[in-house]
Residue frames as a rotation matrix with the C-alpha (Angstrom) as fourth column:
UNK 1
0.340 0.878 0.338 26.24
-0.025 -0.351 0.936 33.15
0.940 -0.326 -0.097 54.54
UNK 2
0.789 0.164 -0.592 27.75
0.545 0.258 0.798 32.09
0.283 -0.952 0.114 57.76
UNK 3
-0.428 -0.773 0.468 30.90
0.723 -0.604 -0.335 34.50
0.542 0.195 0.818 56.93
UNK 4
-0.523 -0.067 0.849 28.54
0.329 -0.935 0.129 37.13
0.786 0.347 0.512 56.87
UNK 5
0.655 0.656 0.374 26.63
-0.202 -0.325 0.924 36.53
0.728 -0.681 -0.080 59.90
UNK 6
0.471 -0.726 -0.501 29.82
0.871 0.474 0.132 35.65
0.142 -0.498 0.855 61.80
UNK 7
-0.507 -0.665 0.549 31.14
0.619 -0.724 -0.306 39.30
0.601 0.185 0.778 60.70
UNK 8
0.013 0.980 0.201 28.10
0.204 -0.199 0.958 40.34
0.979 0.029 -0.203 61.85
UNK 9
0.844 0.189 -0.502 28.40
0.348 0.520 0.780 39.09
0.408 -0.833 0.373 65.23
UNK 10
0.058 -0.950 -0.305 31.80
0.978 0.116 -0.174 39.30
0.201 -0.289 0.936 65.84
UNK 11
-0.520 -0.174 0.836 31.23
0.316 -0.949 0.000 43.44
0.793 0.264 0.548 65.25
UNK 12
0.439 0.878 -0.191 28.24
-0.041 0.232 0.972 43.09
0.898 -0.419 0.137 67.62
UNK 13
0.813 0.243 -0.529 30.02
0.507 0.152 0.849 41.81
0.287 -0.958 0.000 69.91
UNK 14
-0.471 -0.797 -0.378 33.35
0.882 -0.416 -0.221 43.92
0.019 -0.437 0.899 70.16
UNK 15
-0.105 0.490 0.865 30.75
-0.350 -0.833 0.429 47.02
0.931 -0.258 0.259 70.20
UNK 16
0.689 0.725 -0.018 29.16
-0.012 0.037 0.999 45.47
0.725 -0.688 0.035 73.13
UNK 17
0.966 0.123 -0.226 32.09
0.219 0.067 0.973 45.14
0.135 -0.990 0.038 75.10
UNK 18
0.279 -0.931 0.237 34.69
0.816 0.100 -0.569 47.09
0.506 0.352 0.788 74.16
UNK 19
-0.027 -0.033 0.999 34.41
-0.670 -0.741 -0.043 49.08
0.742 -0.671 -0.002 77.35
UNK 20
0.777 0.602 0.186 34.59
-0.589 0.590 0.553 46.07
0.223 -0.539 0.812 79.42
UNK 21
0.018 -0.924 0.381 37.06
-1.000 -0.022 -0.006 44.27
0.014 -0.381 -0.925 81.41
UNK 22
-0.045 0.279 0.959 35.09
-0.826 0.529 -0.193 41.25
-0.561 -0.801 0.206 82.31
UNK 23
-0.913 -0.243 -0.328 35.75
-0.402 0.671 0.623 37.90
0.068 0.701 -0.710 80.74
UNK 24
-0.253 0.965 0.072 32.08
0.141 0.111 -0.984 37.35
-0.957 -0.239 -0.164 82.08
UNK 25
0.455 0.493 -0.742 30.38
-0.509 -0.539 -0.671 40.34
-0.731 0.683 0.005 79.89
UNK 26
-0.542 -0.801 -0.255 32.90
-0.473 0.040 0.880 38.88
-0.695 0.597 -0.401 77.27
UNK 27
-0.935 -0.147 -0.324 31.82
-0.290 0.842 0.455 35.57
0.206 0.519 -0.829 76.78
UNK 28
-0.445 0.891 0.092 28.40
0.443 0.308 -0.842 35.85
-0.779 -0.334 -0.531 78.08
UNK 29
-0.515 0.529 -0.675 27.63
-0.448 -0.837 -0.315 38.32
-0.731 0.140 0.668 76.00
UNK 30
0.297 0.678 0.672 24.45
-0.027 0.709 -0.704 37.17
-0.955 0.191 0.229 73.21
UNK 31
0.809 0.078 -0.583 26.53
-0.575 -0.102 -0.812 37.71
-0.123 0.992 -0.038 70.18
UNK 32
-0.389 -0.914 0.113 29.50
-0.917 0.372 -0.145 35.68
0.091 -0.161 -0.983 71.26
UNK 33
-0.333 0.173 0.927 27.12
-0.324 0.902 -0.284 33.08
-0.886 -0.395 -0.244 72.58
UNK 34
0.589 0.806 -0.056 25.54
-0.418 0.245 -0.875 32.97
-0.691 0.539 0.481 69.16
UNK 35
0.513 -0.559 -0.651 28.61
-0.825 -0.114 -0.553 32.58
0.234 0.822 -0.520 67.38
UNK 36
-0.685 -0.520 0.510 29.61
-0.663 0.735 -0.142 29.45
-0.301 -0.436 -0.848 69.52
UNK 37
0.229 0.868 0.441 26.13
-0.329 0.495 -0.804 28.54
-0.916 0.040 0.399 68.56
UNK 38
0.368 0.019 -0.930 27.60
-0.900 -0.241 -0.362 28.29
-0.231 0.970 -0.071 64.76
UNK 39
0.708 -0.333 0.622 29.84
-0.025 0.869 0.493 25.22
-0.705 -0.365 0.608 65.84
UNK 40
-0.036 -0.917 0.398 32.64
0.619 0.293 0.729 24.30
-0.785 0.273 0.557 63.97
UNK 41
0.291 0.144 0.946 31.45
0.889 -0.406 -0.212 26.08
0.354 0.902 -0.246 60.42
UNK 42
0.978 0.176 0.113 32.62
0.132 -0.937 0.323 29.39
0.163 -0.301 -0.940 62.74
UNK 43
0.714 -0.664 -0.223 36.30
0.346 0.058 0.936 27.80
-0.609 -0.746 0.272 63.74
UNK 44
-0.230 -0.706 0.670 38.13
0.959 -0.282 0.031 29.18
0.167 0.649 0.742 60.20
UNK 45
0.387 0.351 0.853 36.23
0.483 -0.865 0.137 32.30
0.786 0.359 -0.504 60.55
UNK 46
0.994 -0.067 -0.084 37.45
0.044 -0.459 0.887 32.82
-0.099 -0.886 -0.453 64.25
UNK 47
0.142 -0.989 -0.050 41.32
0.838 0.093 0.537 31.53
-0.527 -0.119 0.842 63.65
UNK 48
-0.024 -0.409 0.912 41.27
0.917 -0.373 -0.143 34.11
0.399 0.833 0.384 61.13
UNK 49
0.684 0.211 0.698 40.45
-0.046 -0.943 0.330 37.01
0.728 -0.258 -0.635 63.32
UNK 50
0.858 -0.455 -0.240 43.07
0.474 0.519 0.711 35.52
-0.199 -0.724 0.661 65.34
UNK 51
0.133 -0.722 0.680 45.38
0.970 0.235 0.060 35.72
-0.203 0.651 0.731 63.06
UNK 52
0.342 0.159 0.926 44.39
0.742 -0.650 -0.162 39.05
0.577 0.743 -0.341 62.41
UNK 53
-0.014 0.239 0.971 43.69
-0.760 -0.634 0.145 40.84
0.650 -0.735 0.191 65.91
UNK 54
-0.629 0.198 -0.752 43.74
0.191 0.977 0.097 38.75
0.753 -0.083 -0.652 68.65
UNK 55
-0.207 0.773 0.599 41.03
-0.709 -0.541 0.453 38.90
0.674 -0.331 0.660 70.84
UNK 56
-0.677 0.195 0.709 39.45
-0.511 0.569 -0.645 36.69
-0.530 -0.799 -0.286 73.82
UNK 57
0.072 0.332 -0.940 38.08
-0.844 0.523 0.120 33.70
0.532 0.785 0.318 71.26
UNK 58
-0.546 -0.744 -0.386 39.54
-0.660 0.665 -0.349 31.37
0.516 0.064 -0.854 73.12
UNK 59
-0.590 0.613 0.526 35.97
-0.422 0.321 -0.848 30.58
-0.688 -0.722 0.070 75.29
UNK 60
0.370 0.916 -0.153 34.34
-0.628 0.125 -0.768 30.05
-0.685 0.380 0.621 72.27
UNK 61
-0.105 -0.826 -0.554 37.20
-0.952 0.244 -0.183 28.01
0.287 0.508 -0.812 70.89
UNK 62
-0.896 -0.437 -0.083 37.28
-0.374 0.842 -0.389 25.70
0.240 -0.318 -0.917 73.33
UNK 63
-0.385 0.766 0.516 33.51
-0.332 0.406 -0.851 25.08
-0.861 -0.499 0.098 73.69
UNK 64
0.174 0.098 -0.980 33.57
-0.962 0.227 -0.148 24.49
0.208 0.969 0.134 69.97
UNK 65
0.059 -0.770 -0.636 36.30
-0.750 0.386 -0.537 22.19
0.659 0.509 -0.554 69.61
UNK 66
0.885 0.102 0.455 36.11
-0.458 0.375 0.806 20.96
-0.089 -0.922 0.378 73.76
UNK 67
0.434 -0.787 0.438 39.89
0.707 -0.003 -0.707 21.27
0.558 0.617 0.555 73.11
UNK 68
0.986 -0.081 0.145 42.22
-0.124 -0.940 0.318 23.66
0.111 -0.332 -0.937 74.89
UNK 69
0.607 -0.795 -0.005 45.86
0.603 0.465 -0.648 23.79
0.517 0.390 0.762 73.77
UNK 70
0.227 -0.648 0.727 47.01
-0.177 -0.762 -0.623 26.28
0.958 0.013 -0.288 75.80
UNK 71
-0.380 -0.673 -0.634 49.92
0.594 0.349 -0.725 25.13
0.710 -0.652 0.267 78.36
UNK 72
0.543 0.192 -0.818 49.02
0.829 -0.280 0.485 26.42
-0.136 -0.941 -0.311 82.34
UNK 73
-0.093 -0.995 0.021 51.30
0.916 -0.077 0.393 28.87
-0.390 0.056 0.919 81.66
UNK 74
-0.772 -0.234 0.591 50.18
0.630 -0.157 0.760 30.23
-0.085 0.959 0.269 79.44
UNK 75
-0.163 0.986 -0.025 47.13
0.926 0.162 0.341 31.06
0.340 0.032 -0.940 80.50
UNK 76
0.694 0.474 -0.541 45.73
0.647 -0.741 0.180 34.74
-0.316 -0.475 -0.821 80.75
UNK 77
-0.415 -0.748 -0.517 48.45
0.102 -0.604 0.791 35.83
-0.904 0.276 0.327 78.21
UNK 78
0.677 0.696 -0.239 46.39
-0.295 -0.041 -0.955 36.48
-0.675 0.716 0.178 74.79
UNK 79
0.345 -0.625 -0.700 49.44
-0.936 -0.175 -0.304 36.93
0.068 0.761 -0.646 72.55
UNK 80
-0.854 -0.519 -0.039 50.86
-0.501 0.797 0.337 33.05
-0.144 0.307 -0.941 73.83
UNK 81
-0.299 0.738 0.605 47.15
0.004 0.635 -0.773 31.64
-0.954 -0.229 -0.193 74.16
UNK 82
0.472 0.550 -0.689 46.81
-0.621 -0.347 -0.703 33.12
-0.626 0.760 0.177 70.51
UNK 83
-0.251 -0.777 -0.577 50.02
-0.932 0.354 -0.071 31.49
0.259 0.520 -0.814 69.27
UNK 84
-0.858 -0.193 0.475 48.95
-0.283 0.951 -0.125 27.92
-0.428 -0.242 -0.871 70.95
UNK 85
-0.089 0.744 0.663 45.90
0.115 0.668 -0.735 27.91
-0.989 0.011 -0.145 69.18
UNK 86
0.235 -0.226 -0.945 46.83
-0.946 -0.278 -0.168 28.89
-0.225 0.933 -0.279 65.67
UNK 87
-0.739 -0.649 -0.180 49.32
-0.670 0.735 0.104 25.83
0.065 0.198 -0.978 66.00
UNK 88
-0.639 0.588 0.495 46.30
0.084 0.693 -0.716 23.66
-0.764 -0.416 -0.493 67.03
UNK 89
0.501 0.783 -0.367 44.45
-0.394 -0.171 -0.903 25.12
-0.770 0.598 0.223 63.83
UNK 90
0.141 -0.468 -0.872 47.39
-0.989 -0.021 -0.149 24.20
0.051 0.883 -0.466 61.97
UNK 91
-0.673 -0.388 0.630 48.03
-0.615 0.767 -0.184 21.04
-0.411 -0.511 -0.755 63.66
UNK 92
-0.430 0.861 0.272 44.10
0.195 0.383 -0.903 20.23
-0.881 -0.336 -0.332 62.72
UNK 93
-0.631 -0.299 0.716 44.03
0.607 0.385 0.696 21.39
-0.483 0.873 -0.062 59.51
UNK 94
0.815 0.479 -0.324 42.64
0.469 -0.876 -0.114 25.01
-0.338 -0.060 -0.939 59.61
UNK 95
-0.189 -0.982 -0.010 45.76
0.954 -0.186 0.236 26.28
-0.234 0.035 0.972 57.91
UNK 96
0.839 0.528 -0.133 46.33
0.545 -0.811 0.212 29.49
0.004 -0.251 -0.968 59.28
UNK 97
0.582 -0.767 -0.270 49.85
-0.440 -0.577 0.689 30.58
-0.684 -0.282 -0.673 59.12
């Protein structure tokens, strides 16, 4: 059930703002917030779209988890912010890779 309303969402919300720049509209937006609302029972379902596509998860990652593995550096690159949090799923036992 929470798959399917996670897919749900997740579709929801790259409709809603896949004309958008704004990490605002992103992460504000009421299907993203709802899917942080899932808490942890959402964090396999998100690494996996990671894994798949990455995407800007990483707000709703860290407000899960209150966690954030990705080096200063790093930041505002998707492709290393994607790679530092896989390893943190793997690290944590979310094996994802």
């Amino acid at each position: 059930m929470v798959e399917r309303l996670f897919s749900r969402l997740a579709a929801e919300w790259r409709e809603g703002t896949e004309l958008s720049s704004s990490l605002s509209d992103m992460v504000l937006h009421p299907a993203y917030q709802r899917i942080i609302g899932l808490g942890p029972s959402a964090l396999p379902l998100i690494f996996r779209e990671l894994e798949r596509k990455p995407d800007h998860w990483f707000w709703a990652l860290k407000a899960i988890t209150g966690e954030d593995p990705t080096p200063p550096e790093a930041h505002g690159n998707v492709r290393l912010m994607t790679r530092a949090w896989l390893d943190w799923a793997t690290d944590n036992g979310f094996a994802t890779h």
